[in-house]
N, C-alpha and C positions, 0 to 999 in steps of 0.2 A: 413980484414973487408969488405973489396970491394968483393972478391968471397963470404962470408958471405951473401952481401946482392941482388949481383946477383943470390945464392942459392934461398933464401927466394922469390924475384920476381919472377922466372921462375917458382915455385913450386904455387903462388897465382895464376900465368895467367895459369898454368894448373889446378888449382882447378875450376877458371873462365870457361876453356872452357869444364870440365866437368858440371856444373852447367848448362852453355847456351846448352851444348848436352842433356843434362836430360829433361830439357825445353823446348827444338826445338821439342822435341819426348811427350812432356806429354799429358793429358785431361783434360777440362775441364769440369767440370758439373754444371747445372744451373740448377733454377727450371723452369718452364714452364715459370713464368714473368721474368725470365733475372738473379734471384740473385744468387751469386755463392751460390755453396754448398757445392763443391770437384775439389781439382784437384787431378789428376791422377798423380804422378811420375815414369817414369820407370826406373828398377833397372838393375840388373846383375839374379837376382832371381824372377823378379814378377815386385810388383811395389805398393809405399806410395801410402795411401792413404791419402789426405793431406784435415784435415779441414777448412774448409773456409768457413763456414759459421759468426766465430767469427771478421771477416774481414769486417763485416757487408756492404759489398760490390753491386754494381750491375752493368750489362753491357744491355744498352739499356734497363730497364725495364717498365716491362706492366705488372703490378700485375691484376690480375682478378676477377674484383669483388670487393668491398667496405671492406676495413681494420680501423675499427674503428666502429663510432666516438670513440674518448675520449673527456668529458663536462667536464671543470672543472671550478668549485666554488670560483668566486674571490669577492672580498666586495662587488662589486656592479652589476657585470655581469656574465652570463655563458660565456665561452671560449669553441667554438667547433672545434676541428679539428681532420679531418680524412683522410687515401687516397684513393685516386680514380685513378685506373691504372697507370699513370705516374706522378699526380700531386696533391697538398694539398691541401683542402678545409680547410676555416676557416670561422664562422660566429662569431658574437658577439650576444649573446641572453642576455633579459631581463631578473636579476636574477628570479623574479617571474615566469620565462614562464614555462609551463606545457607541450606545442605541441612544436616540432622539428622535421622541414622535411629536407629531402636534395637529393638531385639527384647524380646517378653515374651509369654511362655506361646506359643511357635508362630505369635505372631502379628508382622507387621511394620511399624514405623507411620515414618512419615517426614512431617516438618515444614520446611515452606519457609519461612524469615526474612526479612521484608523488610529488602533493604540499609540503607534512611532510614525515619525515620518517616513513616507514612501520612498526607494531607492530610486532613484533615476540613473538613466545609461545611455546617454544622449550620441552614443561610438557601438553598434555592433557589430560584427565582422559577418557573420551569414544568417540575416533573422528567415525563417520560410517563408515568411510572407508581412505586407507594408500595407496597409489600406490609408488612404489620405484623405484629407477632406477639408476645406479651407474656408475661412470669411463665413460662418456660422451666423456669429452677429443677436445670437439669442433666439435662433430660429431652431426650439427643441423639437416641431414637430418634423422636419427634413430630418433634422439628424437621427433620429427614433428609425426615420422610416429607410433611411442611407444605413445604418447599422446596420439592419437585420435585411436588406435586401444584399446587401455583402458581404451576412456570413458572420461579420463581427458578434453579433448578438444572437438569441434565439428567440422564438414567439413573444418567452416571457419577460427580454429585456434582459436577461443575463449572457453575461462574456460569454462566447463558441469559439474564438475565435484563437485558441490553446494558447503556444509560446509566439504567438503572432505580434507586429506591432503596431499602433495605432497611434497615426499623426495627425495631430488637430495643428495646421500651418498656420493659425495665429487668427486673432478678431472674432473672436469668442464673445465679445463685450461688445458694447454698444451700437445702438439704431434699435435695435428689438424689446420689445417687450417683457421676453420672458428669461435676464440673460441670467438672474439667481437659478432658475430652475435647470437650466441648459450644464452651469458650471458645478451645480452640484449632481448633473446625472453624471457628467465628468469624471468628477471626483470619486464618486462610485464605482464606477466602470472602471475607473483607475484602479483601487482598490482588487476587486475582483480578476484584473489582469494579471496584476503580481502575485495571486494566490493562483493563477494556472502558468505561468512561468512566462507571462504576456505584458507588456507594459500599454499606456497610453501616456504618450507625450502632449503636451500643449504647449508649442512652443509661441514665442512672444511675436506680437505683431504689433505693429502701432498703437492698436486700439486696448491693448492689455497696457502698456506703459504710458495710455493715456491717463485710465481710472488710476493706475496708481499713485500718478502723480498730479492726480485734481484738474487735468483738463477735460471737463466735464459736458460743453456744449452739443457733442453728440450722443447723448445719453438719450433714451426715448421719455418722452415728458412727462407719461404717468408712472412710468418705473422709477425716475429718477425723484418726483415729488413723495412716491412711498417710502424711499429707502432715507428722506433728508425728512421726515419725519420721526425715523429712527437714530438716526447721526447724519454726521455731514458724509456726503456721496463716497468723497475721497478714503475717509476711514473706515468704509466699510470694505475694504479690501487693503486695510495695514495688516503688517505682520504679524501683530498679535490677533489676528482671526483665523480661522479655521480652511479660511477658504483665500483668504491673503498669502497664508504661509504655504500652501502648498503651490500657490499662484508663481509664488516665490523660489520655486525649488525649479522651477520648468528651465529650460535653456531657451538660448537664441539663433541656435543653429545644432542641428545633427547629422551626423551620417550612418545612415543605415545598409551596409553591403557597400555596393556600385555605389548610391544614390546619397549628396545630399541636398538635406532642406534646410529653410530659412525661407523668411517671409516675403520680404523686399527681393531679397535678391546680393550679389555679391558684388559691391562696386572695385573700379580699380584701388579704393584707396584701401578700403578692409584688405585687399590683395597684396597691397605694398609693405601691411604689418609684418606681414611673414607670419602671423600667430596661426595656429594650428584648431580644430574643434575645442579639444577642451580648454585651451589659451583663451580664446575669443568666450566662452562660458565662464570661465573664471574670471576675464576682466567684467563682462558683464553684470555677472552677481555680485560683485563688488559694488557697482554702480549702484544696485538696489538698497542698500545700505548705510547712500549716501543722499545728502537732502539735494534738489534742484543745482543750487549754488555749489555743491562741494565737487558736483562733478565733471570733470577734468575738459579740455577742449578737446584732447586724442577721443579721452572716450564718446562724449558726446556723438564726435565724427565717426567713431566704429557703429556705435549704437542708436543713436536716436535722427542725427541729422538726416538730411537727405540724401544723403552718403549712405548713410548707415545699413545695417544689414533689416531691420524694420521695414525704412519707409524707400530703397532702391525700386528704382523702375525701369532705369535707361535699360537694362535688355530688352523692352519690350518695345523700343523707340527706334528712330533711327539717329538718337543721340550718338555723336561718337565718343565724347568726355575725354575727348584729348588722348584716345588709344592709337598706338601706332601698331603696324606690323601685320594687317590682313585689313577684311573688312569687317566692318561691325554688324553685331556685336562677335562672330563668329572669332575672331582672333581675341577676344577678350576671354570670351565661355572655357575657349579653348586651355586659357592660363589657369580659369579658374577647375576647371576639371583636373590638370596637373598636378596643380598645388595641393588640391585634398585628397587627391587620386581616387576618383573618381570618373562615373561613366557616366553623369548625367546631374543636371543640378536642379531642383523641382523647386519650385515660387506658388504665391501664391497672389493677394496684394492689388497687383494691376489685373482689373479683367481684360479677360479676351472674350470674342464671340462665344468659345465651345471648346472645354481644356484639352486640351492638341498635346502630341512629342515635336517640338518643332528643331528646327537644324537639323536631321536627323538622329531626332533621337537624344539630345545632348541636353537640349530645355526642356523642361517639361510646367507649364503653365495649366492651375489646376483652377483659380477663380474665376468663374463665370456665373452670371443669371441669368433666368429664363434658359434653364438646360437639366438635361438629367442625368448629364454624365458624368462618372467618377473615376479617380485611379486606382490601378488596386496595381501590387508589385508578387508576385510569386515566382519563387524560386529565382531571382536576381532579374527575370522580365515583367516589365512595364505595360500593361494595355488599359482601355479605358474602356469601362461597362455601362448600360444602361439601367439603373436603378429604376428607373418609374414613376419617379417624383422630382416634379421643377424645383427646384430652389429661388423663389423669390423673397425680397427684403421686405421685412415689415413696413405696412402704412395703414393708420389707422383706418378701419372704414366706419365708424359709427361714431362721427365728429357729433356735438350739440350744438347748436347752431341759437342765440337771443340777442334781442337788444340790450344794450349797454342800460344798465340800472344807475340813473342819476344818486338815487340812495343808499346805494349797495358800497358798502366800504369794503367788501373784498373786491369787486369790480374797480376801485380805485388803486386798491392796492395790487389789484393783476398789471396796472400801468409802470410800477416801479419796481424795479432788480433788486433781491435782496442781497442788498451793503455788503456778508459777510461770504455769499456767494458770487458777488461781484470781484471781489478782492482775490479770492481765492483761485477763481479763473484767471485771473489778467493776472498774476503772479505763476501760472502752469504757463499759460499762453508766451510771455516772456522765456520761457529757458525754454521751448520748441519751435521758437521763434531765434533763435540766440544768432541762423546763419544770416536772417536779413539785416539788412545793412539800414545804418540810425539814420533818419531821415535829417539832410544838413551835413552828412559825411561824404 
């Protein structure tokens, strides 16, 4: 027993000092404010890349630039907090208040609340004009410079754009850096529209009913470590927030004149409901209402599946999905055009090279990178303009780059997933996960 367990020790403290060797030797990477994001492990062949971002960690950080606010709605007051490079801002505001400023790094940013909720009108029969813009992703400084190269805005950032309407096709949320700043110029704008007889829709795409409902892995790593310093990720877009609930009032499909939109796309099976625009928004926002578990298999398959009107892609395939009666997808489009009566069905979702009318006219596919083209719709036609500015996705460029600190107990702790953010994902990851099949079945 005694050699037994001299074996067993000698064999842990050489796995020990393989461990401290692998770690004496590795990298670390951070973003630009400090938060881990990777460490580096070297092998015999290469070397782990080891995630750390879910360690929701940071060393010395100095995030850049304002992460937030989140307002949230208690009986009798707003609750503001947001961060500011190393530190939390909190006020207390008057539930009635309207005006919210706040200061961060030199700079001054102020947020106008609407008194009631905004009207939405996800059905108009002859708007003059549609501007579209899709797969955002937190990237305010394109959308800034897409507004006002189309009209939509003016020099100064405010609506131009009169009783026009303004579709944001969904993924507003995550990958980018800046996606608080992006959703509250939204919101704004929103505002401002319905005070010239204009709206801005934001209709829901994957990556909005991902935040809502905690699946959080594509979140960008410094944005998402500010805001889980203030709460956890997912609650910072519940209903009771300012920016939740109006997240909440958006639909999942519209039609504007001729044209509708929706994110994914319209598979056969949302076809086979028979539900109509506001049928399919009203099942929808029911959904929201409801936790993970409560919501149904139909709906699931309307909304969130790979079916769903979200996350569809096969138009853009040469998936046939079991359609009979032409070829595809052209005898599918064709149903779907029918059914909503309509002249053209606009996605967004799956990129293509460079957003095209394809079928004649019938698809209209507006997500793409590395392009400058946009749609704009007036007077019930469709053409695509050149704004002036590529659209590409965030990627951080000013990585920090050290060796692993044998002493540094955050360096330890960047190697471990926080427990309650661990849990939290892999219970999202389960209900969007719900169509694969249990391994062993």
């Amino acid at each position: 027993m005694k050699t037994l367990l001299k074996v067993l020790v000698a064999m842990l403290l050489v796995l020990l000092a393989v461990l401290l060797s692998i770690l004496a030797n590795a990298t670390v990477e951070l973003t630009k404010g400090g938060v881990y994001s990777k460490v580096y492990l070297p092998i015999v062949v290469g070397e782990i890349k080891w995630n750390a971002a879910g360690s929701v960690q940071a060393s010395a950080p100095a995030v850049s630039g304002l992460q937030g606010p989140v307002i949230v709605k208690n009986a009798s007051t707003l609750q503001l907090t947001a961060w500011c490079q190393d530190e939390r801002i909190t006020q207390e505001l008057p539930l009635a208040a309207v005006n919210v400023q706040l200061d961060c790094q030199d700079r001054h940013y102020h947020y106008q609340l609407a008194a009631s909720p905004l009207s939405i009108n996800a059905e108009i029969a002859t708007p003059p004009a549609v501007a579209v813009i899709s797969d955002l992703e937190g990237n305010i400084a394109f959308f800034e410079h897409w507004a006002r190269n189309n009209g939509v805005t003016d020099a100064n950032g405010d609506w131009q754009f009169g009783n026009g309407q303004l579709i944001v096709l969904g993924d507003a949320v995550d990958r980018g850096r800046q996606v608080y700043e992006l959703l509250w110029r939204l919101y704004q704008l929103a505002q401002q529209a319905q005070q010239h007889g204009g709206q801005l829709l934001l209709l829901h795409g994957n990556h909005e009913q991902y935040v809502m409902r905690g699946l959080v892995d594509r979140v960008e790593t410094e944005h998402f470590w500010a805001i889980e310093q203030l709460m956890p990720y997912e609650q910072s877009f519940a209903a009771d927030t300012v920016l939740g609930g109006w997240l909440r009032q958006q639909p999942v499909i519209a039609r504007m004149g001729n044209y509708l939109f929706t994110h994914g796309g319209v598979s056969p099976q949302v076809l086979a409901s028979g539900l109509t625009v506001a049928q399919l928004n009203q099942r929808y926002h029911a959904t929201l209402q409801q936790t993970n578990g409560e919501v149904s298999e139909a709906d699931y398959a309307l909304f969130y599946g790979s079916n769903g009107l979200s996350q569809y892609r096969a138009l853009l395939s040469a998936n046939n999905d079991g359609v009979s009666g032409g070829d595809w997808p052209e005898a599918h489009l064709q149903q779907i055009l029918a059914h909503f009566n309509v002249k053209a069905l606009v996605i967004g979702h799956t990129p293509v090279a460079k957003p095209a009318a394809l079928f004649d006219g019938r698809l209209l596919a507006v997500e793409a990178e590395q392009t400058s083209s946009a749609l704009i719709i007036r007077d019930g036609e469709a053409e695509f303009i050149d704004v002036g500015m590529v659209k590409n996705r965030f990627t951080e460029q000013q990585h920090q780059y050290r060796s692993f600190r044998l002493l540094s107990g955050a360096d330890w702790r960047a190697l471990m997933a926080n427990k309650q953010h661990l849990s939290d994902l892999n219970h999202a990851k389960t209900f969007f996960n719900r169509e694969k099949p249990v391994k062993g079945n």
